[in-house]
Structures are given as C-alpha cells and as structure tokens.
C-alpha angles and dihedrals in degrees: 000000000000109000113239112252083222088063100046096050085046088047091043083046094058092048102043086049087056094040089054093053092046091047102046085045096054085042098056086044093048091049100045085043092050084051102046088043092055092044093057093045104036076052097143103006103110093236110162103235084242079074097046088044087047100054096038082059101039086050091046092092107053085042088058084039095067098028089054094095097052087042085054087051094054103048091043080057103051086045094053095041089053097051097047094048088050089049092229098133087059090046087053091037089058093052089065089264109150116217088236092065086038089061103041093090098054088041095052096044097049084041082052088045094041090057103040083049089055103040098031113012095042081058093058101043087053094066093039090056089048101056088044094056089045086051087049103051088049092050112021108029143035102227105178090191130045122181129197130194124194140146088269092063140268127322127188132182114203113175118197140179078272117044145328113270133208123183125183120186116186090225137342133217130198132193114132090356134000126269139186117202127205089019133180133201117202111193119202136177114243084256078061089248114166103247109167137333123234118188118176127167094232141026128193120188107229126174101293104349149053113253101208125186133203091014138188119182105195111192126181110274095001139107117254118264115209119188128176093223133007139164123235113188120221127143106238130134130198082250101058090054095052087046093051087054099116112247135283089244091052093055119081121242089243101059095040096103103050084054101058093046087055102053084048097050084049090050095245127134115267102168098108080047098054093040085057095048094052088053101048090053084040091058104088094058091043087057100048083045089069086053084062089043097053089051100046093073112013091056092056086059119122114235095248093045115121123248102217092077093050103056089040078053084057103042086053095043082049096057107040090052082049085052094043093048094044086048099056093047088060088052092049086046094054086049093247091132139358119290104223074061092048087054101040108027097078096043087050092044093049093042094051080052109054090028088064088042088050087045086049088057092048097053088044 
C-alpha cells in the first residue's frame, strides 16, 4: 500500500514538534550548566560574566553535537508514546499501514538531520571550539606552549624565564626523531619586543635543545652570524607537541583527512583523530538507530501505562549505550581492536537489535 503524503507530513509534524521541545529543554540545561561550570572554575579569577556568557555559548554546539543522538531518542520517544496512547498507530495499522512505512518519515528526517550535523553543523561547532579554547587559555589556564598545524606549514610558541619564542618551519619529517626543515626562530622579549632572528634549513629536536643545521642569526643593527651547526635550548618533547595538536572535535569534518595524513607522514599518532572521524560519519546511522530503539520499547505501550516508567526505561537505555560506546572507543584507542570496529561495532549491533524488536511488532 502506498503511504498518503497527508499522513507522512501529519506523522513528520508530530516528531519535529517534540524534537523542538527535547531539544530547547537540553539546551536551556546545557547553557545554565556551561555557566554555572565556568563560574566555579574562573572563582577568583577576576573574569567579567560577558566572558562566562560567552564561553558557555561558543561551547553550546559541540555540547548539542554529542548530546543529538539521545535528543533524537527522546523525542522519538515522546512521538511513539503519543501515538500509542491516542491509539492512532492501531487505527493505521488497521488501514493496511506497515510500521515500517509509519516510521519512514521519522527515519528519513533524523537520517537528513544526522547528515547535515555531521557535514555543516560539525563545521560550525569546530570554530566555535576553537575560539573557546583560545578564550579559555587566555583566561583559565597558563599554557607556556601553543602549536599550530595548517596547510602553510608548523608553528609552535614556547615561552621561558628569557623571551617568547615563535618558531615556523615550512614542513617536518619524523622517522627516528623529529625534524623541521627550513625553519625560523623569531625571539621576542615578554613585552613581545622583536629581539633576533635565527633561520636554519633544518631543525632536529634533541633532549633539551634544538640541533640546527646550516644556520644565520640576523639581529638589529648587527652583522649576520652563520654557523654550520648550532644549539638552541628549549624544553620541548615529542610529546608535548603531540599533546599541544588541537583536538579531534576542533577540527571540521572536511579537513579531517588531510589531518590525519598529515600526523602519519610526520610520524605522529592519529588514531583519536580517525575514531572520531568514523563516528562522525557513523553518526547518521547511529542517529537513525535511536529512532529503532525508541520504538523498540514506547510502541509496544498499552494505552493506560503509565508514562513515567517509559521515559526512566530510556534514560537507562541512554546511558548504558553512551557507556558502551564510550567503552569500545577506549578500547580502539588502546589498539585492542580496530578502530573502524570500535566505531561501528556498537551502533550494528544496536541496530540488529532494535530492528528484530521492531520485526517482532510487526508480526504482533
């Protein structure tokens, strides 16, 4: 039987109204929580309350980001328990209406949502987290080395007793230690007064100093100096530097890959980028997976069940599939088992699951 248009836009109606509602209250909760978060930990601090409002807003997408699935839940939740108190799914049952066709427009709506969150909105909650994070070092934390990665090259930030320092390298390699090659240092004074110039061609990090090769120091008023090797002391550590990488969620979807190609050619670890990359493009399916799930367990109500019981079964169910996903990415991140498993294997498993549960409806 095909299924009315009438119908479908009635049936997407009910779900967009509810998702609306789940979605405005976990946004007023993840707002007033931000706030009250950067006000407990700016204590003392001196930061005006702008700031505050500003980082609790500039953190709001990525929050919504990661909470989308389980606002998809609830609202396919609310949808499923109104029809079956109403008694409208019997009616279309009745009419020769398949739940399968009852639950395509919510599907294909959450599967449109899903991919719009992961190719635009993804893109958009990556700059804002950038400029939070930039907000919060300058306010929150003292971070005596900053790095930055882009298509022009590497640049690094390393303060000391001394000077600021800024070095820019056009491109690195690493194989038994890690090199930058046509390097500059720029020294400053902590006023960020321009102090000397040192270029070298290549740079290799050593235990507690820069090993540069082929080097000219160029100073105001001064001569060049050129040296064909020369230490420069600095206390950085390959890990530092991985740890300074800025993280998977400030990065856009878009320019994922050639990030993580990157970090491989330079000899560094990927793998928390590419498990975030699999489940963002996972994400979709995971999403429309919640829809399954919802109504795996709020269509089967009787009309005179309470609905308190309901919703508390979907909060748990929630937060166990949070835990187990959770769960399996540690493991992929450990190198236990393969990531493109640690990100798939939760969401195909729980959709097998809640796709048979939904079978066995049909059949009842």
């Amino acid at each position: 039987m095909r299924f009315p248009i009438t119908l479908s836009l009635y049936i997407s109606k009910i779900f967009l109204v509810r998702l609306a509602i789940v979605l405005s209250v976990v946004s007023v909760i993840i707002i007033f929580s931000s706030i009250f978060e950067f006000m407990r930990v700016s204590y003392g601090k001196e930061i005006p309350f702008r700031v505050i409002l500003k980082l609790a807003f500039l953190k709001y997408p990525y929050l919504i980001q990661r909470t989308v699935p389980f606002i998809i839940l609830f609202a396919s939740t609310f949808t499923f328990l109104y029809v079956a108190r109403t008694a409208e799914l019997v009616v279309m049952k009745a009419t020769g209406i398949s739940i399968w066709q009852f639950l395509a427009p919510i599907l294909s709506i959450t599967l449109l949502i899903g991919i719009l969150m992961t190719v635009v909105f993804s893109y958009v909650s990556s700059s804002l987290l950038s400029k939070h994070e930039k907000i919060t070092q300058k306010y929150l934390r003292d971070v005596p080395q900053t790095l930055l990665v882009s298509k022009s090259g590497l640049w690094l930030r390393e303060n000391n007793k001394q000077n600021n320092i800024i070095i820019y390298a056009k491109y690195y390699t690493y194989q038994e230690e890690m090199s930058l090659h046509d390097i500059k240092f720029f020294i400053l004074s902590h006023q960020n007064v321009f102090e000397k110039r040192i270029d070298a061609v290549m740079a290799k990090l050593q235990p507690g100093y820069w090993q540069l090769n082929d080097v000219r120091i160029r100073q105001e008023n001064r001569p060049a100096e050129y040296y064909n090797m020369l230490e420069f002391p600095t206390k950085l550590v390959k890990e530092q530097l991985q740890d300074s990488f800025a993280t998977p969620e400030m990065i856009p979807f878009i320019e994922l890959p050639y990030f993580i190609n990157m970090l491989k050619e330079a000899g560094f670890s990927a793998i928390k980028y590419s498990l975030y990359y699999y489940r963002l493009l996972l994400q979709p399916i995971f999403m429309c997976t919640m829809v399954l799930m919802a109504a795996s367990f709020a269509l089967p109500l009787p009309r005179k069940q309470k609905v308190s019981p309901i919703i508390a079964l979907g909060l748990i169910i929630g937060f166990i599939v949070y835990f187990v996903v959770d769960l399996v990415a540690v493991l992929g991140l450990s190198g236990k088992i393969p990531l493109i498993l640690a990100a798939s294997s939760p969401i195909i498993i729980s959709m097998l699951i809640t796709t048979a549960v939904v079978l066995h409806l049909e059949d009842g």
